[in-house]
C-alpha positions as CSV (number, residue, x, y, z in Angstrom):
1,X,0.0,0.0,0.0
2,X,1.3,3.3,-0.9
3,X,2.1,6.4,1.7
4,X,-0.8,8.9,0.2
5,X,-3.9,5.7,-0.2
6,X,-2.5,5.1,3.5
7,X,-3.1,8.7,4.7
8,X,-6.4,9.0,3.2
9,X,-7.7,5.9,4.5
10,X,-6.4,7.0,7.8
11,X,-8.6,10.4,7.3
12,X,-11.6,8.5,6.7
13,X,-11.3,6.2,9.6
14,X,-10.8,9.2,11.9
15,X,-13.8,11.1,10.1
16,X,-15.6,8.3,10.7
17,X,-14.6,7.8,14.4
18,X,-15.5,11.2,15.3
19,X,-18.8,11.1,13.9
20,X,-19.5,7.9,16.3
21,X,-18.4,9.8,19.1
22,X,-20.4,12.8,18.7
23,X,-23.5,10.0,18.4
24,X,-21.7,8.4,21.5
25,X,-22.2,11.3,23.5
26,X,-25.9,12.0,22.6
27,X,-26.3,8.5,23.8
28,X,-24.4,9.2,26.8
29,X,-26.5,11.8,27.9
30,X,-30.2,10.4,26.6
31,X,-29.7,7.3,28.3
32,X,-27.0,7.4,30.4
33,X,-24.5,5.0,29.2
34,X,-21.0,5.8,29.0
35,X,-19.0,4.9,25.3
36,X,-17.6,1.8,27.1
37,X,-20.8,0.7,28.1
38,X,-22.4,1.2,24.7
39,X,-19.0,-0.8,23.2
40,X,-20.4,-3.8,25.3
41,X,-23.6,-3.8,24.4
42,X,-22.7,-3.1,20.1
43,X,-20.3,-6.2,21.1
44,X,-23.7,-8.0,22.4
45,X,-25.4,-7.5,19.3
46,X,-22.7,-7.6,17.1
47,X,-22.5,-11.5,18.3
48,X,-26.0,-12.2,18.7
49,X,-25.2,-15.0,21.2
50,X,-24.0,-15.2,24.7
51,X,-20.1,-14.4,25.4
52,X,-18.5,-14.7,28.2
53,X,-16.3,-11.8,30.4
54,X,-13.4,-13.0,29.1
55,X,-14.5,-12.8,25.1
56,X,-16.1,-9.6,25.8
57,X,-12.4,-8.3,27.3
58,X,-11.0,-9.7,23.9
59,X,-13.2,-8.2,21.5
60,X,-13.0,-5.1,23.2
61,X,-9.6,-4.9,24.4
62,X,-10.0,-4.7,27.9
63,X,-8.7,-6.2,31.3
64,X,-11.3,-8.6,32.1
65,X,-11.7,-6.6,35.8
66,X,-12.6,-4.0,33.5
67,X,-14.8,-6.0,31.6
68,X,-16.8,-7.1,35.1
69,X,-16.9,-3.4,36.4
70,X,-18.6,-1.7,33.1
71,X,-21.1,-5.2,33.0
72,X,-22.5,-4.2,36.2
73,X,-24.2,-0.8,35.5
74,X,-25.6,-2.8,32.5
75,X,-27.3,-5.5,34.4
76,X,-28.2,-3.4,37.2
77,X,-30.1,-1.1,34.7
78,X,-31.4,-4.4,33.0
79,X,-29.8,-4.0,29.7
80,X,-28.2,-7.4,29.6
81,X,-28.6,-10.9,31.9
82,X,-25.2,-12.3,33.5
83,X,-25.9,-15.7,34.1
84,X,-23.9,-18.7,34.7
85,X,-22.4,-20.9,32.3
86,X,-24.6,-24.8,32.2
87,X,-21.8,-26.7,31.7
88,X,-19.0,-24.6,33.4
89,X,-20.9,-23.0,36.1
90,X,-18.0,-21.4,37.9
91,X,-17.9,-19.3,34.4
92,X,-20.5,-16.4,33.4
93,X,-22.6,-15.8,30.3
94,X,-23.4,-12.1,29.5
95,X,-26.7,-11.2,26.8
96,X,-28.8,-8.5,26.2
């Protein structure tokens, strides 16, 4: 790839990045959920199945304590169901 297709694609990607995070922030404020929290639940639907704590941290890029801190607002405002895993049931299962 050359040096000017690699700085225009970098100028769309952050066009396109601000544009989320203006949207971001109206969500932010309409419903108060914070960009992280929102990240989870696109990740959720994204998916459309269950994923564990740890997946979520992968897909997100996150330190799983991270992951559990930001899931907790979520459930508590009941956004998504943590559950435990049937066959592992020391392990969780997150969902919208």
């Amino acid at each position: 790839m050359n040096i000017p297709l690699k700085q225009q694609t970098l100028v769309v990607i952050r066009a396109l990045y601000f544009c989320m995070e203006k949207k971001w922030a109206e969500l932010e404020k309409k419903f108060k959920l914070t960009p992280a929290q929102q990240h989870i639940l696109f990740l959720l639907a994204a998916h459309n199945q269950k994923l564990s704590p740890t997946q979520i941290s992968d897909l997100g890029c996150w330190h799983l304590s991270t992951v559990n801190r930001i899931l907790k607002p979520l459930e508590e405002k009941g956004l998504i169901e943590i559950t435990a895993n049937k066959e592992q049931l020391r392990y969780k299962c997150v969902a919208i």
